[in-house]
Structure formats: C-alpha cells, structure tokens
C-alpha positions in Angstrom: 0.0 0.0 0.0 1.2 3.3 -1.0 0.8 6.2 2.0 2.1 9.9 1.0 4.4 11.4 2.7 3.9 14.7 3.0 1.8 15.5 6.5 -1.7 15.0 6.3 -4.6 17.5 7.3 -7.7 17.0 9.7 -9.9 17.5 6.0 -7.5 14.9 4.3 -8.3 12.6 7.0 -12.1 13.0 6.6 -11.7 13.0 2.7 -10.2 10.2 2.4 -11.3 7.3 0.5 -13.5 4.1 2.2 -11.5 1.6 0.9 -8.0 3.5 2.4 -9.7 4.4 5.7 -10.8 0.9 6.1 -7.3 -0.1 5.2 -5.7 1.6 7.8 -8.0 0.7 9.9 -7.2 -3.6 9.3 -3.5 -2.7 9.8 -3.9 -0.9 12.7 -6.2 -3.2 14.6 -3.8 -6.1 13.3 -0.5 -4.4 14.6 -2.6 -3.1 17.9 -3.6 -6.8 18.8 0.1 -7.8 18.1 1.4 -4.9 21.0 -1.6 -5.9 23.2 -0.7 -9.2 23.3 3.1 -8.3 24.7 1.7 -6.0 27.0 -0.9 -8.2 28.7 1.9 -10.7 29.4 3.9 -8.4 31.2 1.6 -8.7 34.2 -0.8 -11.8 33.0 1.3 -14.0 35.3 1.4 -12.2 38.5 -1.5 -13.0 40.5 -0.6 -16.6 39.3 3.0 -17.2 40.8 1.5 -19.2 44.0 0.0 -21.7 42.2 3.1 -22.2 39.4 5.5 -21.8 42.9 3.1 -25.1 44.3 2.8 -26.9 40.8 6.5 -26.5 39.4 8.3 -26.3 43.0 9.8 -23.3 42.4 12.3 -21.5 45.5 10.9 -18.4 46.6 14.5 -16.9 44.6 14.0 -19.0 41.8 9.9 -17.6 41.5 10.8 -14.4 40.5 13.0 -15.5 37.3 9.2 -16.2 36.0 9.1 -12.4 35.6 13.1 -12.0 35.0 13.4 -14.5 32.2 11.2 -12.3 30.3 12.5 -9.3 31.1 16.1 -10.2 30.4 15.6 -11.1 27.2 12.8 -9.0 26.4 14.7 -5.7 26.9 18.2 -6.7 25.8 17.4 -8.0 22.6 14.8 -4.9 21.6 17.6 -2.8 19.7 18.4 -6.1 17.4 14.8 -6.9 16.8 14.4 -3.4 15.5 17.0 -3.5 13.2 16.2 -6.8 12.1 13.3 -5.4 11.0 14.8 -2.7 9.4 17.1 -5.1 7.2 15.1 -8.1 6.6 11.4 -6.3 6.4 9.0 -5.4 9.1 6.2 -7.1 8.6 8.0 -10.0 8.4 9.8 -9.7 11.1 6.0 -9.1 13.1 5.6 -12.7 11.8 8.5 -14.4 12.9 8.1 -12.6 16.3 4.1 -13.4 16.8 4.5 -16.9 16.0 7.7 -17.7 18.1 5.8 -15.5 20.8 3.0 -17.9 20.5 5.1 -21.3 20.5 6.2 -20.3 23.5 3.7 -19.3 25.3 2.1 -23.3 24.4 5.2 -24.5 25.6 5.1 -22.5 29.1 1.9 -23.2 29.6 2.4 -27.3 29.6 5.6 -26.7 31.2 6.5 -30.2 33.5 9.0 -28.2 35.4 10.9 -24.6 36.6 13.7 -25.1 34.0 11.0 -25.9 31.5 8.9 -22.7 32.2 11.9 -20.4 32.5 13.2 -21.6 28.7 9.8 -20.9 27.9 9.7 -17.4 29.4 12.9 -16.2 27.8 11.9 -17.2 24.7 8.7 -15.5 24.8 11.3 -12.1 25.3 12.7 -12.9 22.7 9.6 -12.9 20.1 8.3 -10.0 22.2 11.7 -8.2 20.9 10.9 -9.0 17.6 7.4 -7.9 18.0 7.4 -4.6 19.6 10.0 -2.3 17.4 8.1 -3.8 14.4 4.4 -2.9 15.6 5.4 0.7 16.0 7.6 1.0 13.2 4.8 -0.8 10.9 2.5 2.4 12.3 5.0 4.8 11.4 5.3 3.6 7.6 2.0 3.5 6.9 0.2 6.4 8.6 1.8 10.0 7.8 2.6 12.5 10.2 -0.3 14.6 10.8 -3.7 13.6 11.9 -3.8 10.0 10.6 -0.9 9.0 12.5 -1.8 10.9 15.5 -5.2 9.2 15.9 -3.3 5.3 15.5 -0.3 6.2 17.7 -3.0 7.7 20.5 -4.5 4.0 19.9 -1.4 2.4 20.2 0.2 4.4 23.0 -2.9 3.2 25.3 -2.4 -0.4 24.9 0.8 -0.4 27.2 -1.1 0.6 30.3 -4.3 -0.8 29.4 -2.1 -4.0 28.4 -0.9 -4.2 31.5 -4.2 -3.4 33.4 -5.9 -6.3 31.6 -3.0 -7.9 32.5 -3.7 -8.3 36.3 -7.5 -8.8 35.4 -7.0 -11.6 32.8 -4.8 -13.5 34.9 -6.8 -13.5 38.0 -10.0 -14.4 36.4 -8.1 -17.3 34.3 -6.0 -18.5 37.8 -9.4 -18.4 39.6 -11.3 -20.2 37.4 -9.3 -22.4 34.9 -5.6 -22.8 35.9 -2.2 -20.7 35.8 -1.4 -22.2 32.5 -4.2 -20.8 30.6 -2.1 -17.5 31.4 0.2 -18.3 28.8 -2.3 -20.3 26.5 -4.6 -17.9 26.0 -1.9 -16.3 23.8 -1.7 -19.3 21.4 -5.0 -18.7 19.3 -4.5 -15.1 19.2 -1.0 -15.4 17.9 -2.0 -17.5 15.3 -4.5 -15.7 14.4 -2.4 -12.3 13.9 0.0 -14.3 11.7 -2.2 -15.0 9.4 -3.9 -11.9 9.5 -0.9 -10.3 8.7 -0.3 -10.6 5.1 -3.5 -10.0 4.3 -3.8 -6.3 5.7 -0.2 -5.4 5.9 2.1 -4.3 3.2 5.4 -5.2 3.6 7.9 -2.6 4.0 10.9 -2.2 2.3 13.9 -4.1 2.8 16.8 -1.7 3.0 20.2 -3.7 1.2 22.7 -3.7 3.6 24.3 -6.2 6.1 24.3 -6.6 9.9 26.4 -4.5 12.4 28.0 -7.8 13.9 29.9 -5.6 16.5 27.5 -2.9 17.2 24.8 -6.4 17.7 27.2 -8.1 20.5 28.2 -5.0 22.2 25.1 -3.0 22.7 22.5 -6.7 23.1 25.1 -8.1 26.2 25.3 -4.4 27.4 22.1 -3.8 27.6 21.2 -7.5 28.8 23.7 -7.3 31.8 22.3 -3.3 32.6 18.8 -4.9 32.9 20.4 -7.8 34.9 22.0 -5.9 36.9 19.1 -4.0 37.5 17.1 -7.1 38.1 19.9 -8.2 40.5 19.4 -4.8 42.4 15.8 -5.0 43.1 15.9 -8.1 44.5 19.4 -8.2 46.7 20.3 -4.1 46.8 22.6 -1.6 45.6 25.8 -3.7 47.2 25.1 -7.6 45.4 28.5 -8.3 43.5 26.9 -9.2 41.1 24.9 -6.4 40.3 28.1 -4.2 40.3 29.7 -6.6 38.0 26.7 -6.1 35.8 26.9 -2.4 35.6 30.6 -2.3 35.1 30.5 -5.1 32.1 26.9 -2.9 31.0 29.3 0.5 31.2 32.3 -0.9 29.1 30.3 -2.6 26.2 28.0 0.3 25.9 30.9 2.4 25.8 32.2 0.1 23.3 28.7 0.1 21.5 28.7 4.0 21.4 32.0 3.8 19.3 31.5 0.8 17.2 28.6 2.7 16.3 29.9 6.3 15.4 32.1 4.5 12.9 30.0 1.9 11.5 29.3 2.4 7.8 25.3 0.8 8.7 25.2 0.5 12.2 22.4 -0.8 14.3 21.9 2.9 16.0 21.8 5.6 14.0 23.5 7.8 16.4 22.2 10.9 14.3 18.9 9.9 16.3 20.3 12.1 18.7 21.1 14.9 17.0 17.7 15.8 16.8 16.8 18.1 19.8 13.1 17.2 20.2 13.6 14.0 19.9 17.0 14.1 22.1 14.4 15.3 24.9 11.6 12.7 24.3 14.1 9.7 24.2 15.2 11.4 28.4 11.5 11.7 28.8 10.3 8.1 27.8 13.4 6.7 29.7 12.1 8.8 33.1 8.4 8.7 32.5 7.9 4.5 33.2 10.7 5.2 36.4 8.3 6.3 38.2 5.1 5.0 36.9 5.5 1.1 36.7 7.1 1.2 39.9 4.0 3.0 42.0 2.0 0.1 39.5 3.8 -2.7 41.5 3.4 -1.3 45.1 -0.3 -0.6 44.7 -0.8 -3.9 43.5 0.9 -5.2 46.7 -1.6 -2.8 48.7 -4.4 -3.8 47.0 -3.7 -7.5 48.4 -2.0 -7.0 51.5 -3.6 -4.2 53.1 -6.9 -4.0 51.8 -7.2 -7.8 51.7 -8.3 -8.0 47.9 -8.3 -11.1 46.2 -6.6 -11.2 43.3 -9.2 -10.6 40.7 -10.4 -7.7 42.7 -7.0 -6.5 42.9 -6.9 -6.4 39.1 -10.0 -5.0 38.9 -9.0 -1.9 40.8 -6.8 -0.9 38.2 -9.9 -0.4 36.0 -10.3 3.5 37.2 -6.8 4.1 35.4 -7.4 2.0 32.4 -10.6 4.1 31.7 -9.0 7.3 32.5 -6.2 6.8 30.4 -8.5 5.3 27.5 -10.9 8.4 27.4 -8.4 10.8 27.7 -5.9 8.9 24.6 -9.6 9.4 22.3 -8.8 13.4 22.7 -5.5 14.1 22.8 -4.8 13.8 18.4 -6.8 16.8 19.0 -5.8 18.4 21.7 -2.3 17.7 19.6 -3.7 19.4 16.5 -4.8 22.6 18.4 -2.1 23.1 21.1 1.0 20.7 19.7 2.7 18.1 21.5 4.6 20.1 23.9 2.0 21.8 25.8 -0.1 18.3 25.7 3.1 16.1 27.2 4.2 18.7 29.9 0.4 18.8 31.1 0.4 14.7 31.3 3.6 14.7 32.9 2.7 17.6 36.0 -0.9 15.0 36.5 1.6 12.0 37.0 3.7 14.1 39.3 0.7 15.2 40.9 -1.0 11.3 41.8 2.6 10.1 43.0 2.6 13.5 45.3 -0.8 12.5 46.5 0.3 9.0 47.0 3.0 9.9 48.7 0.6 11.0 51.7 -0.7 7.8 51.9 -1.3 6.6 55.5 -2.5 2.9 56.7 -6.1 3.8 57.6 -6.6 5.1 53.9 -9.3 3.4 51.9 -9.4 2.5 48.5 -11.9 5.5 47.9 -9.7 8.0 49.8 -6.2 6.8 49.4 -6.2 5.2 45.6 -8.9 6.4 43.5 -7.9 9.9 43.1 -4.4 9.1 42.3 -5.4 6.5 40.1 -7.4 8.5 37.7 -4.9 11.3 37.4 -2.3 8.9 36.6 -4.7 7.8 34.1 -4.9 10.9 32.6 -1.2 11.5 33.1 0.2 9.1 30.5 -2.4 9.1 28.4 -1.3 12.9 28.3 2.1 11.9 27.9 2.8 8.3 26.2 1.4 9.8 22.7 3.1 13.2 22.3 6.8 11.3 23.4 6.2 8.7 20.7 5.1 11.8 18.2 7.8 13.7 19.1 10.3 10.5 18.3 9.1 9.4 15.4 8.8 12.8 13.6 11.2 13.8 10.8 12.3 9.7 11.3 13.6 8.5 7.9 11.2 6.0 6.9 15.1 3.6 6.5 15.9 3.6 10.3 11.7 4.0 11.5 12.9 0.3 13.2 16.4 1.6 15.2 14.4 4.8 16.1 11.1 2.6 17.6 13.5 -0.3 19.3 15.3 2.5 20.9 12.2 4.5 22.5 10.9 0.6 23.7 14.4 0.0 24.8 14.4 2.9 27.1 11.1 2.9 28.1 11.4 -0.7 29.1 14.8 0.0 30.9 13.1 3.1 32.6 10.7 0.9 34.3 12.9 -1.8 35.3 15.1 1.2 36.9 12.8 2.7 38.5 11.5 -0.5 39.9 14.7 -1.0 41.2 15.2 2.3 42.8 11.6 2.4 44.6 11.9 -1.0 45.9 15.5 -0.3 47.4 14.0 3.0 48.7 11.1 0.9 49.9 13.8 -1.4 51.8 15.6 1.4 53.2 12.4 2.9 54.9 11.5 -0.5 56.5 14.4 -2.0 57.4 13.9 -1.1 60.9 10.5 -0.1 61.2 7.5 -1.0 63.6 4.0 -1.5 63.5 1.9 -4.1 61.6 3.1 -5.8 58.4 0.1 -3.3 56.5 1.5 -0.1 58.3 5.1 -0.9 56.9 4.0 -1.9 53.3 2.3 1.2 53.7 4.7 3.3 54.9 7.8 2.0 52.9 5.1 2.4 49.8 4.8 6.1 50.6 8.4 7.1 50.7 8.7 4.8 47.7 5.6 7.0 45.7 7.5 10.5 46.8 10.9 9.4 44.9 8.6 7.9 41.8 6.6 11.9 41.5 10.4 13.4 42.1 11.2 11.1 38.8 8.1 12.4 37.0 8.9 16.4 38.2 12.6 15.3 36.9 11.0 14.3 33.4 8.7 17.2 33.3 12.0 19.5 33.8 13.9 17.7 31.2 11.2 17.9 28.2 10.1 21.8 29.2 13.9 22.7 28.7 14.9 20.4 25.9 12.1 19.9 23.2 11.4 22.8 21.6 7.8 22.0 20.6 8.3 23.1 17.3 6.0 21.9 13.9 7.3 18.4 12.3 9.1 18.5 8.8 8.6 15.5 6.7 11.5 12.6 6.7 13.6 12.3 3.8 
C-alpha cells in the first residue's frame, strides 16, 4: 500500500477514500492486537505465581525469574529486533516474532517443570523483541505525520497501560477459574491468528540492502542485557550484590564500546544521528524517566491492593480499571488536543498529573481506603500518560527516515522498558531502606515504605517534566527524507 508522505490534514483525513480508511484501519487493529498481546503478558502471570511456585516447586528466589526470564531477554534483545526489521522487512519480522511469541507461550503453559517454564519465558522475550520495534515501526510507515498517525499512535500508545491493566484482570479471572497455564495459552489462538492476518492487511515494507552491524549487535544486546540484569539483580538483593556491580561495570564498558563501534559503522544498528535531533533528544530522556516512576507505583499498589486491603486477586486487578478508563478516554482526545495546542503543551500537562498522583500517594497513610487513598491518584495517573505516552512517541518518530523508522522505535521501547525496570529497582531499594527497621503491623510498613517509595517515583516524573520543558522545543514536524 502506497501512504504519501507529506503531512496529512484534519480534512485529508475526513476525505479520504472508504476503501484506504478501512485499510488503515485492518493494519492498525492487526498491529494493535500484536502490541496488546506483549503488553498483557507483562503482568498476565502475577496473580498466578503461587499456584506455578506449588505446581513446578519453584524456590521463593527461583519464582521471580518467571518475571526476570522475560524481562532479560525481552529488553536486551529490543535494539536487534528493530533492526532486524529494518534489514530483513517489518512485517515480516512481526511474523516471525508473533509466532515464536506464541510457541512459547504453548510451551510455558504445559511446562513439567521450573527449568521448563523459564526456557519458555525467555523465549517469549525474545519474540516480544521481535514484535514490539516492528508494531510501532509498521504504524510509522503507513500512517503519515499529521492527523492520521496521530489518531493510530493515540491508539497504540494506550495499549501499554491498558495491556498491562488487563494484564492483572485476565490473569486473575483465568487463575481463579481455569488454571495458571491458561495465562500463557490464551496467547496461542490469538497469535495464530495475527499471523495470518498479517499478510493479508499489511504491506510489507521495504527491505533496505545492507548487512548486519556484527559488532554494534554483540556490544550493545550483552550491554544492555547485563544493565537490565543488573538492574534485576538490584531490586531483588540491593545496591551492594556483587553481582549487580559486575553487571553495571561489564553494561558500562560494552556500551561504551557500543557507542563507538557505532559512530564509525558504515550501517550501524543505532543511527547515532537519532540524537542529534533536539526534540527527539528530549523525548528519548523523557520516555526513559516517565515508566521510572510510573511502573514502579503500579507494582506497590498492587501489593496494597492484596495485602492491606485484603483483595483477592481478581479484585486486585479489577481496581486498576479507574486508570485503564482514565487513560483510555483521555488517549480518544488528545490527536486533537495535539492538533490545536502541539505536543509540547499536551506532554508537559500529562507529565505535571503523573507528578501530581505520585505527590498525592506519597501521603498515603494505613487507615486510607481504596476510595480515599487510591482512587484519586489512580485517575490522574490515568490521565497523566495518556497525556504523555502519545506526544513522546510523536515527538520521536517525527522527521524519522522511513530507512531507520525500526532503530528509532527499538530504541524509544528500549528505554522505556529499561526506565521501568530502573525505577523499579530504585523504589523497591527506597522501599527497603524505609522499613528495614521499622515498627508496627506488616500493613502499616507496606504502607509506609510504599509512601516514601511513591515520593521518589513523583520526584522522577517532576525530573522528566523539567527535562522535556527545557529540551524539546515544541516546534512543527518536517517531513523525513
């Protein structure tokens, strides 16, 4: 399919022929359910790790490598799935990465063992890496800048949150009433069916001659595989594990490696001219900071749902709903608000509402009810990154040439993957710090240690606000070349 490339207007949009609009519409439902299907998985398994932990006889250390296997893999390999996509085609590469998501999930979810499930797990990162540059660079050469792509990346830019609300929902209702495999089974039938759907609504973009950046690969996938180790390795045993500081210092010297491999590579992996784009210089800082703060309040009010307010599971999951809705009503607005006011204006006002909720939370006390401790902050973090997610993906992808639209999108899910898992990893070792000796009931402490851990994530959200008002320059989009 053949999409111009000069930016589109709101009456191009509304002129536009059926047969297109319906077009567009197949590929972007196709590549949607594709992303949904990653996000959902990032959290589908939670509410389910007691009954694998009793079936599989997992350690209470080896439990959590259920979540790490996929995260590992997941966000080292996203810069190489990107430019595999790049090299080899993108659509294709959606294939390859749908189905081998989907064989693995089948073979996690008749998994006879731990060592079985774990394979399982890191191999679903690994067609997750595939998947995720591809979706969003498959969005970014179809649709041109203007309203057309504003309206599929404000669809697409919800699915991560909501993703990982209907996450937590789906797997407690599936735990509760089926069994934890069906977790990871439920993704068979859909990935199969996105395969196939894939040729039939998606051109194929083209494959740009050239050959792989060998070096630039090894250097910058094991650096950034032993940053998010070592980040993993952080969370769970603190700043001080040796081997987390072996992980930054290998992480430190192969990135520093990747940085020059790549500034002298004749095709590298990275286009480091990314960067010398000041807009999207400030929106690479602000989707790095944004999920620091935001997935790691996600993960401590999922532990308050259950342990202090005594929610079962599928309620737990189902208290998320508040956010999913606020962020889905307000993504339906914002390619407007975008067209009126620009992307600048729109982002800094989602990032002061996420600021805002983790103030609020930040009060948080143990006699606080849902109602008065969790709603309100729930809703404006709703609003928050749907405010926020769009504009940053705009503000990357603009002036992108259509050639590196893969480096450019594994790069913004590289760092907004790796800001989450940093900022996990700083709000639980501030959580740990604030309760190591403390008193009181086991809900006062998780309430407590959540607070002081909710202050640092809205000081990360101020620090991102800071960063975009003074770097990105807000001003209107030229087309790629």
């Amino acid at each position: 399919m053949s999409v111009p490339s000069t930016p589109s207007t709101t009456s191009d949009t509304l002129s536009a022929p059926p047969d297109q609009t319906a077009r567009l519409g197949a590929v972007l439902f196709v590549v949607v359910t594709a992303y949904l299907m990653v996000g959902v998985d990032s959290t589908v398994v939670n509410v389910a790790l007691p009954d694998i932990q009793r079936d599989l006889g997992f350690s209470p250390t080896g439990l959590s490598w259920v979540l790490n296997a996929y995260t590992l893999a997941f966000g080292g390999l996203l810069l190489l799935g990107g430019r595999v996509g790049d090299i080899v085609g993108r659509r294709r590469t959606l294939t390859v990465g749908v189905l081998l998501f989907a064989a693995s999930s089948l073979l996690g979810g008749v998994a006879g063992d731990s060592a079985w499930l774990l394979a399982a797990r890191a191999l679903q990162g690994v067609g997750a890496a595939l998947t995720a540059p591809s979706t969003l660079a498959l969005i970014t050469t179809h649709f041109p800048e203007g309203p057309r792509r504003h309206h599929a990346l404000g669809v697409y830019s919800s699915m991560a949150g909501i993703g990982a609300s209907v996450g937590l929902v789906l797997g407690g209702m599936l735990t509760t009433w089926a069994s934890w495999r069906w977790s990871l089974l439920i993704n068979v039938p859909i990935g199969v069916a996105v395969a196939l759907a894939l040729p039939r609504v998606v051109t194929e973009t083209p494959r740009h001659a050239g050959r792989f950046d060998a070096a630039g690969a090894l250097t910058g996938t094991v650096g950034t595989t032993s940053l998010v180790y070592a980040f993993i390795r952080v969370s769970e045993e603190g700043w001080s594990d040796t081997q987390a500081l072996l992980g930054f210092t290998t992480a430190a010297a192969l990135l520093t490696a990747f940085a020059l491999v790549e500034a002298r590579a004749a095709q590298p992996i990275l286009p480091l001219r990314l960067f010398a784009d000041r807009d999207r210089a400030g929106g690479y800082a602000g989707i790095l900071l944004l999920p620091a703060g935001m997935f790691g309040a996600f993960y401590f009010l999922s532990l308050i749902g259950q342990q202090v307010l005594d929610y079962s599971p599928l309620r737990a999951g189902f208290a998320f709903l508040p956010l999913t809705l606020a962020m889905f009503t307000t993504v339906r607005t914002v390619p407007r608000l975008l067209a009126r006011f620009g992307a600048k204006p729109v982002l800094l006002t989602g990032m002061a509402l996420l600021a805002a909720a983790g103030g609020w939370l930040w009060r948080l006390e143990p006699g606080d009810g849902y109602a008065t401790g969790l709603l309100g902050p729930l809703l404006l973090m709703g609003l928050g990154v749907g405010l926020s997610i769009m504009p940053l993906n705009a503000t990357i992808l603009a002036r992108v040439r259509p050639r590196e639209a893969g480096a450019a999108s594994g790069l913004l899910q590289t760092l907004q993957w790796l800001g989450g898992t940093l900022g996990l990893s700083i709000l639980v070792t501030v959580y740990g710090t604030a309760t190591r000796h403390a008193t009181g009931s086991p809900s006062e402490i998780l309430t407590e240690g959540s607070a002081r851990a909710f202050g640092v994530g809205a000081l990360v959200a101020l620090t991102a606000l800071l960063v975009c008002a003074v770097v990105i320059t807000g001003r209107k989009p030229r087309t790629a070349t």
